[in-house]
Structures are given as structure tokens and as C-alpha cells.
PLY file of the C-alpha trace (Angstrom):
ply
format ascii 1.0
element vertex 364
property float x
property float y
property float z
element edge 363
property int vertex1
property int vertex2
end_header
3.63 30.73 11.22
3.91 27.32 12.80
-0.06 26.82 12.76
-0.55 28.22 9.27
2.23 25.77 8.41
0.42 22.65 10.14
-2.58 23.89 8.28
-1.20 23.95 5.13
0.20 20.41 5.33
-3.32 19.13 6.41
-4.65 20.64 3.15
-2.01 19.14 1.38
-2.57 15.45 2.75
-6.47 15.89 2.16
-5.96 17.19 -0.73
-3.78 13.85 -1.78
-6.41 11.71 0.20
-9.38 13.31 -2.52
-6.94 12.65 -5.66
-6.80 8.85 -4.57
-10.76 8.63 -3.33
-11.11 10.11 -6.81
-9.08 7.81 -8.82
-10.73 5.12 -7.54
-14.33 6.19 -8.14
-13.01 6.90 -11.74
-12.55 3.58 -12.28
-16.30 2.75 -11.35
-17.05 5.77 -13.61
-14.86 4.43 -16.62
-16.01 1.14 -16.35
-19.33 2.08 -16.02
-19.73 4.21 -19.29
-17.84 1.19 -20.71
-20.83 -1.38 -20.55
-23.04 1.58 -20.40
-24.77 1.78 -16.70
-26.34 4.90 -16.11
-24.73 7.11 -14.23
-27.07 9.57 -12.01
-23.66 11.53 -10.22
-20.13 11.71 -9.93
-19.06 13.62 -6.61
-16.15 14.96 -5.01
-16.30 15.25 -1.10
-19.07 14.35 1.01
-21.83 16.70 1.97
-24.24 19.28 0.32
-23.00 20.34 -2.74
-21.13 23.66 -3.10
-21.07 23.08 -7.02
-22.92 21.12 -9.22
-22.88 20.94 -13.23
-25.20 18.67 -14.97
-24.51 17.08 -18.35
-27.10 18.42 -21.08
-25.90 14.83 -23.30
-26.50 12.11 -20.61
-28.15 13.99 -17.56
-25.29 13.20 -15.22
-24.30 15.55 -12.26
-20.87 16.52 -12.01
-20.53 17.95 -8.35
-18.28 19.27 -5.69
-18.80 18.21 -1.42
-17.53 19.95 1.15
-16.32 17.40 3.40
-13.55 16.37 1.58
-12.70 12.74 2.95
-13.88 10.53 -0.14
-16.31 11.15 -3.68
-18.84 8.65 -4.67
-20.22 7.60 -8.10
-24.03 7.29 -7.76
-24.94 4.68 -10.17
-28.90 3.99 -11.18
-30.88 2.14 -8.74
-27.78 0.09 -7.19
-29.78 -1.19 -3.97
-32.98 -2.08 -5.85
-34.56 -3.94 -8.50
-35.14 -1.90 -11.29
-36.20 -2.40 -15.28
-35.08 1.12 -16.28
-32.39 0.58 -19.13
-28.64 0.77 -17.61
-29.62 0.60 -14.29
-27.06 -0.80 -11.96
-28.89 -4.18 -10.79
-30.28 -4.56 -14.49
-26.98 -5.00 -15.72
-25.56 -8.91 -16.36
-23.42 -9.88 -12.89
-20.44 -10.23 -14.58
-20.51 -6.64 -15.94
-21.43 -5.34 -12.35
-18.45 -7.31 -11.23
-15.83 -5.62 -13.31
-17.29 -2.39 -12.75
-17.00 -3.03 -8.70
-13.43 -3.84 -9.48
-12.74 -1.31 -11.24
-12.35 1.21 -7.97
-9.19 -1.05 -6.57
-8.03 -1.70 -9.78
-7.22 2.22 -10.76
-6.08 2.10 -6.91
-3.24 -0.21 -7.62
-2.43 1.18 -10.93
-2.05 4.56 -9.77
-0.08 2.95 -6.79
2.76 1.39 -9.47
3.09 4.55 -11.58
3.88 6.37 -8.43
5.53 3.66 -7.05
7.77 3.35 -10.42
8.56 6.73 -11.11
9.44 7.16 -7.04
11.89 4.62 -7.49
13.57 6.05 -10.55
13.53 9.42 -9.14
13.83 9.23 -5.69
15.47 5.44 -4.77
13.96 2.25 -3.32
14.46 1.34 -0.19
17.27 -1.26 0.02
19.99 -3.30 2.42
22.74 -1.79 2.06
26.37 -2.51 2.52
28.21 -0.80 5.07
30.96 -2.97 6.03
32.35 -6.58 5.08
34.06 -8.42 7.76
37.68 -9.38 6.86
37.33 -12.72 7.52
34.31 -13.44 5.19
34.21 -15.41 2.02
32.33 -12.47 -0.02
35.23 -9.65 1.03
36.60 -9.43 -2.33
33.16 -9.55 -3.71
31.28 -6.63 -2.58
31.81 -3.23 -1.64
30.20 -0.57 0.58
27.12 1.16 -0.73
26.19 -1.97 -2.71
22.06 -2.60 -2.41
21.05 -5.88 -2.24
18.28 -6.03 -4.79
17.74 -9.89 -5.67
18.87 -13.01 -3.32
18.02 -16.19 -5.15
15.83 -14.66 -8.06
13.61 -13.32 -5.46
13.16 -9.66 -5.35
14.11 -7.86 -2.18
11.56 -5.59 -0.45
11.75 -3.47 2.75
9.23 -1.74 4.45
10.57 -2.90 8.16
14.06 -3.98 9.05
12.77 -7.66 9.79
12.02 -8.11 5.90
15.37 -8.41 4.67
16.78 -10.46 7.59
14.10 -13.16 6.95
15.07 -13.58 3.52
18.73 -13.78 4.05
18.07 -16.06 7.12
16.34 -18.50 4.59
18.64 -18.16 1.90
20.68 -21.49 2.46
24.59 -21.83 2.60
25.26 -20.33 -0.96
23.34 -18.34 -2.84
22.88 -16.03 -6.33
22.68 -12.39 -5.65
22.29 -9.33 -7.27
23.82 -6.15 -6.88
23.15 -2.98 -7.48
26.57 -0.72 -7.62
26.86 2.72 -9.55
23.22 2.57 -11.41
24.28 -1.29 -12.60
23.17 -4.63 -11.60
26.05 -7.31 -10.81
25.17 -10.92 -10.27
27.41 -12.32 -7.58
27.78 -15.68 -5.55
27.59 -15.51 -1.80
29.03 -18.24 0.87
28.39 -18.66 4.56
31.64 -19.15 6.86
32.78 -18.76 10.37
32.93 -15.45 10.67
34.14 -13.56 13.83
31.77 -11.70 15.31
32.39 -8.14 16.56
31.24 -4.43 15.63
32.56 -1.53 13.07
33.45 1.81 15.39
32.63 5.26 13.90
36.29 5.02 11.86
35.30 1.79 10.23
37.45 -0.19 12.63
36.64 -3.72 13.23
36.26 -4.73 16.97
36.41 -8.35 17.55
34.10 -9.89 20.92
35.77 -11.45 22.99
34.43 -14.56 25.02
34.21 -14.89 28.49
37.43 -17.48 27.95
39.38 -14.66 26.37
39.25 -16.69 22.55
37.16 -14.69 19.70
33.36 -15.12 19.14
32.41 -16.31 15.72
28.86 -16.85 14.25
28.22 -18.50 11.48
26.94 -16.27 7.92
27.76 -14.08 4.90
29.85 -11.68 7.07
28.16 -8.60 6.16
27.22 -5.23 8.40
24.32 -3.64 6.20
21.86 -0.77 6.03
18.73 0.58 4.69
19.51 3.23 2.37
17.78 4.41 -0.74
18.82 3.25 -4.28
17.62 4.86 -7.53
16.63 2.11 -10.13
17.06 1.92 -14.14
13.58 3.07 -14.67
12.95 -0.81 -16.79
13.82 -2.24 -13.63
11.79 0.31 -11.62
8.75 -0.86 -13.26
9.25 -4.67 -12.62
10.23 -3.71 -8.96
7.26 -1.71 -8.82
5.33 -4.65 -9.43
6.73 -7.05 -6.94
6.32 -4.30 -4.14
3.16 -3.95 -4.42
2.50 -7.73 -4.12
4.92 -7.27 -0.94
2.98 -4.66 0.01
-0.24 -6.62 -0.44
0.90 -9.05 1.90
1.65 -6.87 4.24
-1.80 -5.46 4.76
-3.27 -8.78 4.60
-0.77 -9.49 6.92
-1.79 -6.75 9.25
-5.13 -7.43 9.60
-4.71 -11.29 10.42
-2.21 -9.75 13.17
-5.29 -7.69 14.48
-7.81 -10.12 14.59
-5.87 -12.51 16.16
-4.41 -10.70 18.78
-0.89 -9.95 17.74
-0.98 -6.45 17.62
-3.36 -4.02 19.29
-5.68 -1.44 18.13
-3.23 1.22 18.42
-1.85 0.23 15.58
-4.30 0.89 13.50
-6.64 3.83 12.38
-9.51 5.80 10.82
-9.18 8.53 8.86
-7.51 11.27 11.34
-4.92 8.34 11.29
-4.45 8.44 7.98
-4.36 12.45 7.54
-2.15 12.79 9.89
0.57 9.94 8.44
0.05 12.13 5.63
0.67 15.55 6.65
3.78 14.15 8.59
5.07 12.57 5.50
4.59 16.50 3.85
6.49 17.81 5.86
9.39 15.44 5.64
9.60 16.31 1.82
8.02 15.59 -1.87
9.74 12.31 -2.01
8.29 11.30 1.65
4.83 12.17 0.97
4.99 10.57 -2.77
5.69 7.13 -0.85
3.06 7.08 1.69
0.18 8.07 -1.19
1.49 5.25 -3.19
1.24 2.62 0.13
-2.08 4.55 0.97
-2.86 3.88 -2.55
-2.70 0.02 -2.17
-3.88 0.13 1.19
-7.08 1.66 -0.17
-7.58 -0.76 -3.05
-7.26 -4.21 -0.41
-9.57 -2.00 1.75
-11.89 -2.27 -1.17
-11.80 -5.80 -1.60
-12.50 -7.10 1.73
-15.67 -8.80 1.43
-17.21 -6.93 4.36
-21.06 -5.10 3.88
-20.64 -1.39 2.14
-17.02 -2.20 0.41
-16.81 -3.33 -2.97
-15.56 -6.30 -2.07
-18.71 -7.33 -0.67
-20.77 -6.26 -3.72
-18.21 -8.38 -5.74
-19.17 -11.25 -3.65
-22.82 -10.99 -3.82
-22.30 -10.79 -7.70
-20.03 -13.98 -7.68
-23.38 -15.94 -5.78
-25.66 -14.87 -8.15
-23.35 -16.11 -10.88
-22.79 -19.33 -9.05
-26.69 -19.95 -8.16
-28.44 -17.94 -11.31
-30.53 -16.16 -9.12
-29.90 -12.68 -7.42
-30.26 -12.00 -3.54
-33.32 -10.03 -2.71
-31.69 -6.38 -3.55
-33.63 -5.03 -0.24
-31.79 -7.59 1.88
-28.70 -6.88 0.20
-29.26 -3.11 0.51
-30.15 -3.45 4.29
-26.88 -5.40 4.62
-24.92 -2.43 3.16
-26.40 0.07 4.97
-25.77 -1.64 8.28
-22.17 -2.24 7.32
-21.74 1.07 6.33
-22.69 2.52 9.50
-20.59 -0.30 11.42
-17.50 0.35 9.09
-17.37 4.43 9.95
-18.00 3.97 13.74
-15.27 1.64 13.55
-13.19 4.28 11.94
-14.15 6.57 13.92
-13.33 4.25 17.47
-10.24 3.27 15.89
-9.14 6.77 15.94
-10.77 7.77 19.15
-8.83 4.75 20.49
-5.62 5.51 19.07
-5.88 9.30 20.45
-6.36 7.87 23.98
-3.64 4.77 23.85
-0.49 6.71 22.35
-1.44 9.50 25.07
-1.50 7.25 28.14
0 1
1 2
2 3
3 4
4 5
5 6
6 7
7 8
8 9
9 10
10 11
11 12
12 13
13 14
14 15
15 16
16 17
17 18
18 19
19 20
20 21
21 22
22 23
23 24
24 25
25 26
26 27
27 28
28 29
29 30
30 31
31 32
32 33
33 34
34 35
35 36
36 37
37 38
38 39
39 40
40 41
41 42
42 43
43 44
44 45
45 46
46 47
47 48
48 49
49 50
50 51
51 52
52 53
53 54
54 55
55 56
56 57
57 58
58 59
59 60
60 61
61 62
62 63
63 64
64 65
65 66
66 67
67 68
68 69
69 70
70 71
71 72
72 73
73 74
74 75
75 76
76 77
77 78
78 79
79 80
80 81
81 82
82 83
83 84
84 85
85 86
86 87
87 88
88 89
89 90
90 91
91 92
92 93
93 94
94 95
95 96
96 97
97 98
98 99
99 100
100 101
101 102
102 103
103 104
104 105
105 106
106 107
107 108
108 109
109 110
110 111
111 112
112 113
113 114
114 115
115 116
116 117
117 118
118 119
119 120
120 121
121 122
122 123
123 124
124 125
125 126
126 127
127 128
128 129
129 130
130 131
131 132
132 133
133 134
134 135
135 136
136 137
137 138
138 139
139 140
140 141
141 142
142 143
143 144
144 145
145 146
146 147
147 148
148 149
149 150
150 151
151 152
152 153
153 154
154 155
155 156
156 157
157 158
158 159
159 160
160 161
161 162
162 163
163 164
164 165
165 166
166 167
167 168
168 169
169 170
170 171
171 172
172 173
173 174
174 175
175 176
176 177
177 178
178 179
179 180
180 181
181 182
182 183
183 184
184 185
185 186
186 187
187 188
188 189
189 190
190 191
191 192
192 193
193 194
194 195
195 196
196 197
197 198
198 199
199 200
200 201
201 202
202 203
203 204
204 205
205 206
206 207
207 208
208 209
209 210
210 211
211 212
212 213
213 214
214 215
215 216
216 217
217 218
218 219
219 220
220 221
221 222
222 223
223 224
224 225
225 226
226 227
227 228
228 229
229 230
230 231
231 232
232 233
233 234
234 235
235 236
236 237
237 238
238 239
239 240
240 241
241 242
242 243
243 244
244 245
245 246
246 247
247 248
248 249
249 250
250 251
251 252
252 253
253 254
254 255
255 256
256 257
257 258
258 259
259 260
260 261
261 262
262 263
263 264
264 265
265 266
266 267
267 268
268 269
269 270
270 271
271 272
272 273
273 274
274 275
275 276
276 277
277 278
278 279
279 280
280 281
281 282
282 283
283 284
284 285
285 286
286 287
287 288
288 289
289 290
290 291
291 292
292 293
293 294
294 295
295 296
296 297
297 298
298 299
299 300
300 301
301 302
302 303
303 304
304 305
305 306
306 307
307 308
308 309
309 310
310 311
311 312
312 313
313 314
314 315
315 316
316 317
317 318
318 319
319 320
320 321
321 322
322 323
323 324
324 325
325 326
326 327
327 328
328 329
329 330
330 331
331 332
332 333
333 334
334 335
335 336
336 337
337 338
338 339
339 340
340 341
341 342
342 343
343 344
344 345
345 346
346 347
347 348
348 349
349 350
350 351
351 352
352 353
353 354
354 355
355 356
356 357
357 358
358 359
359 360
360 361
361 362
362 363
């Protein structure tokens, strides 16, 4: 039962995986019919075909892969020169720009309606208040269970504990906050003070530290002991919040990848697509609302992907449109089509590495 369950949740994560890979060659697709490029296929899945349906209206081939780890959109003549009416490279730059954009774009839109409606249904991730010292300035203030949702005007975020403690460290000696308590937002005033320093037990009871000279440690803040806890947000507010997370979450991946490249973190850390299944398929079996928040970082993670200007992604395409815009004359589409290849090839042995990699470094 145990393997048939394991099975099931792979299905279930690749099954997720195709929905976004789909989304996002929709967008090509939509923005494509749009500015009318002709379209040769639209495909599900990688691999022969196991079903195919062609249009009798605009010859296009509808079809179904096997191997289902992505989908393309086969567009007319996209790595050649070609006078045949709608063909891809016939097409003005700036229309082949927004249709390369398009992929990401549906990405991130389909992250912030999950991303909203998780919120609303399920609860954002937020600091939450567990105790307030005695002794601190905001005691009368706020009260346990209160998220932290604004410090400053700035929206709070958390995907790792470090996240809010940076933006509190920053905050200065005073500052606005806001609250959420019982479904309703509270603005509130916060002060720093001496505050003795010390730990709640499992009752609740404060116990001071004590210095090596016997007086009482004190530190210097808001005096708060907090948590990260889920919050359900006013779906209004979900959507705004929706939109500043995914900026967060932006960051983050940009963030991520500087990290790599310059050393900070290792290669474990990062992963191909038997990485990416398997995050999946673990967040499936911790629950709907688990699994709906790692499609909707997955999501985002797949649109930046996109936009990297390296050979094969969209983002590279974008920029070769950009320099023919800039210099009025288009690279020679065999170069540029050589260039692709090559990264393409580069781009799934590095997934593939990265995974192999993984594997072998979390086993050690």
C-alpha cells in the first residue's frame, strides 16, 4: 500500500508539474494567435505522440507526449529565415517579444491566483506573537496570536525565519505596525526599551537570565517572543499580499542563484527535475494546502527560469529580439539557432548533474 501510495503522489506532482509547463506554453499559444503567428503544434509531454488531433480550420496539431516533464508550442520556422506568412522570424521583433513573454507572464499570473486564493483559504505565513515580555513598552499593545503583517508600510514576507528578523532588525527605534488580530487589521506604534532578557517555559512563565554577577541580563528591542504561524487574509488584502510575495519571492530566486555562482551555497542546494518532483510529491503528501504552496513558488520559479537570458530559455530569445530592435538588423537565425541548440543540450545535462549531484551529496 505504501508503494502504490508513493506512486500515486508522484502522479500527482507530475501531474501539477504538466498543468504549469502547460500554462506557460498557453501563453505563447494565446499570444501567438493574438498577432497571428502560425502555429504548426501545441504538445503536452515530450516524446512520440500517443494522441494527436489536427485542426481542419488552421492545420494545427493538438497532441499528447508521453514523457510528461514539459509541452512545447511549435511555432513556424522559429530557428530560420522564412517568407511564409506568420512565420515566427517573419513576424516584427516587438511582436516576437511579447509572444516570448508571454510563457512567464501566464507563469506568474497563475502563481498570484493560487497564491491569493491560498492565502484566503488556507493562511499566509506570518510572525506571530507568542509572548510579550512584561517589561516591554508594547505589553499593553499586543496580544498573543497577533501576525505581524506590515512594519513601516512595508509588507512582511516569510519564506525562512531570517526574513522577518532582518526587517525588524532595520526597523529603527519606533515604528508603525500593522496587525492582524481576529480577521482585522490594527495599526499600532511600537518602541524599543531595555528589556530583560530571559525565556517563556512550557506554562508561559517568564524566566529571567541571570549574569555571571548575579544582576539580570537585558537587551535592548520591542520585547517580543514570536512565531511563524499561518494567518488567513481578507481576500482584498490577499490579493495585494499576493502581489508583494511574489516580488519577495522573485528576489529570492534571483537571490539564490547569485548565492550559487558565487560560492555561497553549494550545488546541493539546488536541482533538476527529480528535485523538483520529488519537493512536490512530499508537499502531497503533507496535504492540499501544502502542495497548493509549492506549485504556486514552483510557479514563479518557472517563470524567472524563463527569463534568464541563457541559450534555449525565453529569456534569451527575448534578448536576441531586444538587439535586433536596438541595431535594425536580425542575427543570422542559423547562428542563433546553433546557439539554442547548444544551450539546450548544456541546460538538461545540467539538470540532469544537478540531480545526479544532489542524489550523491545528501547520501554521503
Amino acid at each position: 500500500m505504501q508503494v502504490l501510495a508513493t506512486i500515486g503522489y508522484i502522479l500527482l506532482a507530475l501531474l501539477c508539474l504538466v498543468a504549469m509547463v502547460v500554462i506557460h506554453e498557453f501563453g505563447h499559444y494565446l499570444a501567438g494567435k493574438i498577432f497571428k503567428f502560425k502555429i504548426n503544434e501545441f504538445a503536452i509531454g515530450f516524446g512520440p505522440p500517443i494522441f494527436k488531433h489536427t485542426s481542419k480550420k488552421t492545420g494545427e496539431v493538438f497532441s499528447i507526449r508521453p514523457l510528461p516533464l514539459g509541452g512545447f508550442c511549435q511555432f513556424q520556422d522559429e530557428d530560420a529565415d522564412s517568407k511564409v506568412e506568420g512565420a515566427f522570424n517573419s513576424k516584427p521583433a516587438w511582436q516576437r517579444l511579447i509572444v516570448l513573454f508571454s510563457g512567464a507572464f501566464f507563469n506568474f499570473v497563475a502563481a498570484l491566483i493560487i497564491i491569493t486564493f491560498f492565502f484566503t483559504l488556507y493562511g499566509q505565513p506570518l510572525p506571530t506573537i507568542y509572548k510579550v515580555y512584561g517589561d516591554s513598552p508594547n505589553a499593553e499593545l499586543l496580544q498573543q496570536d497577533d501576525a505581524i503583517i506590515k512594519i513601516n508600510g512595508r509588507n512582511v514576507n516569510v519564506l525562512e525565519e531570517g526574513d522577518y528578523n532582518k526587517i525588524l532588525a532595520n526597523a529603527g527605534e519606533e515604528v508603525s505596525a500593522t496587525i492582524l488580530r481576529n480577521g482585522k487589521t490594527i495599526k499600532l506604534t511600537l518602541h524599543k526599551a531595555n528589556i530583560a532578557s530571559g525565556k517563556f517555559d512550557e506554562n508561559g512563565e517568564f524566566i529571567p537570565e541571570i549574569g555571571v554577577d548575579g544582576s539580570p541580563i537585558t537587551f535592548y528591542g520591542f520585547g517580543i517572543s514570536t512565531y511563524v504561524a499561518p494567518h488567513k487574509i481578507p481576500f482584498l488584502l490577499s490579493i495585494g499580499r499576493a502581489f508583494s510575495f511574489m516580488f519577495f519571492l522573485v528576489y529570492k530566486i534571483l537571490a539564490l542563484f547569485g548565492s550559487l555562482f558565487t560560492g555561497k551555497i553549494g550545488m546541493e542546494n539546488v536541482g533538476g527535475p527529480i528535485a523538483t518532483v520529488n519537493a512536490m510529491q512530499s508537499a502531497a503528501r503533507g496535504g492540499a494546502a501544502m502542495l497548493i504552496y509549492v506549485v504556486s513558488l514552483i510557479s514563479a520559479n518557472l517563470a524567472v527560469m524563463n527569463l534568464l537570458p541563457l541559450p534555449a530559455l525565453d529569456g534569451s530569445r527575448m534578448l536576441f529580439c531586444v538587439i535586433e530592435m536596438i541595431f535594425k538588423k536580425p542575427i543570422n537565425k542559423k547562428v542563433e539557432g546553433i546557439i539554442h541548440a547548444a544551450g539546450f543540450i548544456l541546460l538538461i545535462g545540467f539538470a540532469l548533474f544537478a540531480d545526479v549531484f544532489r542524489l550523491i551529496k545528501l547520501n554521503i
